[in-house]
C-alpha positions as CSV (number, residue, x, y, z in Angstrom):
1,X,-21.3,-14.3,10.4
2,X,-18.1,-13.1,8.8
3,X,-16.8,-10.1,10.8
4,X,-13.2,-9.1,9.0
5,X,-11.7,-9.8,6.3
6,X,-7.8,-9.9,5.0
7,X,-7.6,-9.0,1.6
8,X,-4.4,-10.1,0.4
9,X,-4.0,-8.6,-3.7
10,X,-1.1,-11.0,-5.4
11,X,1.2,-11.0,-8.4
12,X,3.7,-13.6,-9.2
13,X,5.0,-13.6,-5.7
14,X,3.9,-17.0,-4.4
15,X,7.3,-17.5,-2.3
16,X,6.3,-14.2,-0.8
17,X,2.6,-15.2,-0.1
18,X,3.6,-18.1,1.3
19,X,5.6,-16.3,4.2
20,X,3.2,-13.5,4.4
21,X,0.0,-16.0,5.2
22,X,2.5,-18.2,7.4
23,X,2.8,-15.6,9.8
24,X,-0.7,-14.9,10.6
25,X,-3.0,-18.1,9.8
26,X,-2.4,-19.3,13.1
27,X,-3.8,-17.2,14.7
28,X,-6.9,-16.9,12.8
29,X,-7.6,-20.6,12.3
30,X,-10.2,-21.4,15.0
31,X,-11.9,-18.1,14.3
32,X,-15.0,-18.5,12.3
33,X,-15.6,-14.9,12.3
34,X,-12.3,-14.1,10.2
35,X,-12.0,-15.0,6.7
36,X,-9.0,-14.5,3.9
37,X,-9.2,-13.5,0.3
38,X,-6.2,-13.7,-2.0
39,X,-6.8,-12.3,-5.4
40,X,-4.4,-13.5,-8.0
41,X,-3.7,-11.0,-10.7
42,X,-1.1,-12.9,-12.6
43,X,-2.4,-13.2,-16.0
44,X,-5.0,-15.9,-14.3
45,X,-3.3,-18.3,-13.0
46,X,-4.2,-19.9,-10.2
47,X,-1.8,-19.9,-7.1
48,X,0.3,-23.5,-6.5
49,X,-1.9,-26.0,-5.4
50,X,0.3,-26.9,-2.2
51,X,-0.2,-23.3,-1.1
52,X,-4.0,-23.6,-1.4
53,X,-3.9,-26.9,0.6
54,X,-1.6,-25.5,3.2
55,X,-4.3,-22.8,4.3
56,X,-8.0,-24.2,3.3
57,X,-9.2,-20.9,5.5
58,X,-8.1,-19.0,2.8
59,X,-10.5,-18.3,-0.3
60,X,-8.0,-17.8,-3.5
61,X,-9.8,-16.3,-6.3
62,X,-8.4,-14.5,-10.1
63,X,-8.0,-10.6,-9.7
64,X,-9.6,-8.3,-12.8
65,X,-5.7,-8.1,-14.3
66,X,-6.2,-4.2,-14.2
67,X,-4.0,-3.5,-11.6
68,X,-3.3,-3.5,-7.7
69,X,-6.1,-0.8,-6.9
70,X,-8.7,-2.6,-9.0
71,X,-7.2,-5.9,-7.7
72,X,-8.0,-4.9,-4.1
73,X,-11.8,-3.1,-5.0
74,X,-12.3,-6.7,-6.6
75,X,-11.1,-8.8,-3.6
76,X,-13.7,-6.2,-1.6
77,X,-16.7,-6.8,-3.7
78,X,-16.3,-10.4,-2.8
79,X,-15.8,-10.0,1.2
80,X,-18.9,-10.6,3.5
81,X,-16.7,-8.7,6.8
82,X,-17.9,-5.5,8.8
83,X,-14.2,-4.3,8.4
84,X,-11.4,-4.8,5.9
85,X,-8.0,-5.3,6.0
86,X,-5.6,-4.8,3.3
87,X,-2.1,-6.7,3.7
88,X,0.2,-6.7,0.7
89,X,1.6,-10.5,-0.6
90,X,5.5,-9.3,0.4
91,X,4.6,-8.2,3.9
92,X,5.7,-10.2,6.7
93,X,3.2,-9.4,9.5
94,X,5.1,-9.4,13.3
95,X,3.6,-11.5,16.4
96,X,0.6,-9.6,17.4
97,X,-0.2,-8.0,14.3
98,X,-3.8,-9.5,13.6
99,X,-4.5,-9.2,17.0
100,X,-3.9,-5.9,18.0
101,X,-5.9,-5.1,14.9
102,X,-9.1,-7.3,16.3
103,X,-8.9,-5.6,19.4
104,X,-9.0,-2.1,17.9
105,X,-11.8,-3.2,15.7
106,X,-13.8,-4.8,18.5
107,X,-13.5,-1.5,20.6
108,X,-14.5,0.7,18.0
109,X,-11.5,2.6,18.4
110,X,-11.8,4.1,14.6
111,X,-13.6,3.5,11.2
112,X,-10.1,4.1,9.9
113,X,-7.1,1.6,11.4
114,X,-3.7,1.9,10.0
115,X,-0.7,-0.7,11.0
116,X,2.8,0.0,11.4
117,X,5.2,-0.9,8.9
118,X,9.0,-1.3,8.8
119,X,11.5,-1.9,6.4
120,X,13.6,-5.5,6.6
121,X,17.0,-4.1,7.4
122,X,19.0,-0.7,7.1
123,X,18.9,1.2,3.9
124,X,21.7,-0.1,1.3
125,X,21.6,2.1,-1.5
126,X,19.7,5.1,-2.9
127,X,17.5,3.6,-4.8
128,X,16.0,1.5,-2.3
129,X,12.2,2.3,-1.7
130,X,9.4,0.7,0.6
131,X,6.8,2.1,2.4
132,X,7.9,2.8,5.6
133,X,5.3,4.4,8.5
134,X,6.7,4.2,12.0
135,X,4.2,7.2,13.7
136,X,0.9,6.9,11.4
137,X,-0.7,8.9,8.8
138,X,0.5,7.4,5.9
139,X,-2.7,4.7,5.2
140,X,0.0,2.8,2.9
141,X,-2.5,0.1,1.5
142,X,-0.1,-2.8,3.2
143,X,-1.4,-2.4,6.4
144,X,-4.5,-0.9,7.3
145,X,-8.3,-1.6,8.7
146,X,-11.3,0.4,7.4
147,X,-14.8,-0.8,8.4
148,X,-16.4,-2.0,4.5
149,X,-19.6,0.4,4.8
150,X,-17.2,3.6,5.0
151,X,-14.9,1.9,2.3
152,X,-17.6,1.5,-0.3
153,X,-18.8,5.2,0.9
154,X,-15.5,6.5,-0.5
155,X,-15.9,4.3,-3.3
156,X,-12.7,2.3,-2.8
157,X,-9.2,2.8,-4.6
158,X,-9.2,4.7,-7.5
159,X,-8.8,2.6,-10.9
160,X,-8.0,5.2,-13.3
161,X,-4.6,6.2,-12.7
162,X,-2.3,5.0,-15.3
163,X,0.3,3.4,-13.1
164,X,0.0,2.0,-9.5
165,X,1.7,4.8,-8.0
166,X,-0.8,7.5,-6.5
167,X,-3.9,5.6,-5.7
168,X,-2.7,4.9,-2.2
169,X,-2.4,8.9,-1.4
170,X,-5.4,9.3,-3.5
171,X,-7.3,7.4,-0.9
172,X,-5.8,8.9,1.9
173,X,-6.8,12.1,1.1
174,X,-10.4,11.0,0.5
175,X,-10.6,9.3,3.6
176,X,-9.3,11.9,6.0
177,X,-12.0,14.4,4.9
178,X,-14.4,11.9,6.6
179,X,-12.5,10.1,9.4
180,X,-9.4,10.0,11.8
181,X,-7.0,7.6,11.2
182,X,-6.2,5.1,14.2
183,X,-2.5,3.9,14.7
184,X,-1.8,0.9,16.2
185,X,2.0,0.3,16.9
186,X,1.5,-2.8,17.6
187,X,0.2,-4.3,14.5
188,X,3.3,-4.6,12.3
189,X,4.4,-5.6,9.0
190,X,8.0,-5.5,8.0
191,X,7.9,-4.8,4.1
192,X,11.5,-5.3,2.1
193,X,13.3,-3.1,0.4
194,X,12.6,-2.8,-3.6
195,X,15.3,-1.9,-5.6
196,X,13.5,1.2,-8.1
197,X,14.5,1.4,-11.7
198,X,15.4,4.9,-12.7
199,X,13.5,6.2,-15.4
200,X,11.0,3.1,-15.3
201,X,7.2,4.1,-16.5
202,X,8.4,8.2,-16.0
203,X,5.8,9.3,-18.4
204,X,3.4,7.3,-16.6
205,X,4.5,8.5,-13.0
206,X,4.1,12.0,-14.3
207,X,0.2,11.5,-16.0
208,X,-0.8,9.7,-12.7
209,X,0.5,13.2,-10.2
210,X,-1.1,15.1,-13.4
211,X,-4.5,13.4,-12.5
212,X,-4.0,13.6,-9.0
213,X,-4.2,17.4,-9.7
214,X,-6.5,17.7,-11.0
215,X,-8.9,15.2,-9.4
216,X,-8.0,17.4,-6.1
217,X,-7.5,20.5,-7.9
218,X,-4.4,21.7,-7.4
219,X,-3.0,21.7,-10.7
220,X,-2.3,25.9,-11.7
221,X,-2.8,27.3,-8.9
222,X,-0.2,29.8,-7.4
223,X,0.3,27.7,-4.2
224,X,0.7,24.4,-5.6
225,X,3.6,26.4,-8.3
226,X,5.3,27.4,-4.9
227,X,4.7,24.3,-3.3
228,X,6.7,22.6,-6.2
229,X,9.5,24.7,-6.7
230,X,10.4,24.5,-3.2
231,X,10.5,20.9,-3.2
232,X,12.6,20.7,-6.2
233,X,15.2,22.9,-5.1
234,X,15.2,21.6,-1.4
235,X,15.6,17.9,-2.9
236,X,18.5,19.1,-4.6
237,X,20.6,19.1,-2.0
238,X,18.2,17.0,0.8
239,X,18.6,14.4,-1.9
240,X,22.3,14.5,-2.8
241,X,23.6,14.3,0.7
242,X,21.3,11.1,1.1
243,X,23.0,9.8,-2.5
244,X,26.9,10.9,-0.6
245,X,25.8,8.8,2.2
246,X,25.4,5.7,0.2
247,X,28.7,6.0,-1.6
248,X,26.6,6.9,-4.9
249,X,25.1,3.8,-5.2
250,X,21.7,4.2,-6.9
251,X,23.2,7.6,-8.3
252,X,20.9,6.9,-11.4
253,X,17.8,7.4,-9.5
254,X,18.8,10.7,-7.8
255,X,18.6,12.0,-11.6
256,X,15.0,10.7,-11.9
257,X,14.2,11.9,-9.0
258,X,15.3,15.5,-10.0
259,X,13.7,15.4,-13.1
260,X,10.7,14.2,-12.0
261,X,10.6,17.0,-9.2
262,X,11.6,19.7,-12.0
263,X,8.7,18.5,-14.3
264,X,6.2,18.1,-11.6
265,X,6.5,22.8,-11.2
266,X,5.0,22.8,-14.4
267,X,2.1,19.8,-14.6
């Protein structure tokens, strides 16, 4: 009987997946209880051959090609585990990290487990982004447990927004109406940076907070108005003396950022 399951969504990263599985399988190989789903969502096709014969534990399968939030719903359709955990194909999981996680799971610590999650070396530049959680309460889908029955009770990721950039804190804030989160400081993933391009999918980015909104409804109301204002003139400056620190590099992005703040008062 199959009592977690990794769920690994992947695109076009098969250098990273490589790594990312490398780190764990080993200590997950002689455990009949554990099994690992990679969903591929690269236009269908099917992961390197050598990879699937380096890790036969692992079941690889073709993702819906809708992206990363249906990607992982689809991958948890398919699991047969009491608990879930999602791990993102560029995520190098640390010593310890499946581990700590079983042991959590095992003392029915939380229905809700989240992992932490560090970046791969000092910030660089401005426009360098990853999901960094180093105390908890973040729920950032590369590294964190939820037992299946309270997943599907939430209904899983949300598939409608238009760009994979809100469905993460969509979740969150679903799931902490019902449950706790759990942090375990122990299981840890170090995620690299991304370099963000400014301007990329900004009509997009502003439809998907647009939805969030509304979905949680916020949008209109005199708190949310305040709430945005403030942020946009507190990032002003907050934002520049981060952008001085890095000698202006990524200075394009401090632009979007501002604009996207300034748009976001009136949504």
């Amino acid at each position: 009987m199959i009592h977690i399951s990794i769920i690994i969504p992947t695109y076009n990263r098969e250098k990273e997946l490589d790594i990312c599985i490398s780190n764990f399988y080993q200590s997950i190989l002689k455990n009949n209880h554990i099994e690992v789903i990679v969903s591929n969502d690269f236009r269908n096709n099917e992961i390197d051959k050598s990879i699937q014969l380096k890790y036969p534990k692992v079941m690889f399968m073709n993702g819906p090609q809708k992206g990363p939030a249906a990607n992982r719903n689809h991958a948890a359709n398919i699991a047969k585990g009491d608990w879930l955990i999602f791990l993102d194909d560029d995520c190098i999981p640390q010593s310890g990290w499946f581990e700590n996680y079983e042991i959590a799971i095992n003392n029915n610590t939380s229905l809700i487990l989240e992992g932490k999650t560090i970046a791969n070396s000092p910030k660089q530049s401005y426009d360098q982004v990853s999901p960094i959680n180093l105390v908890g309460g973040n729920l950032w889908s590369c590294n964190f447990a939820i037992q299946k029955k309270l997943f599907f009770t939430l209904n899983g990721f949300d598939e409608k927004y238009p760009i994979a950039t809100m469905e993460d804190i969509d979740f969150k804030e679903r799931a902490k109406m019902v449950s706790n989160f759990h942090f375990i400081n122990e299981s840890i993933v170090v995620h690299p940076w991304r370099k963000r391009k400014a301007f990329k999918n900004f009509i997009l980015r502003i439809q998907s907070q647009r939805y969030f909104a509304e979905k949680f409804k916020k949008k209109h109301t005199f708190q949310f108005k305040i709430k945005r204002i403030k942020i946009f003139v507190g990032s002003l400056f907050l934002n520049f003396k981060e952008l001085a620190q890095f000698k202006f590099k990524g200075w394009l992005c401090y632009f979007d950022k501002m604009a996207f703040n300034f748009i976001m008062i009136f949504i």
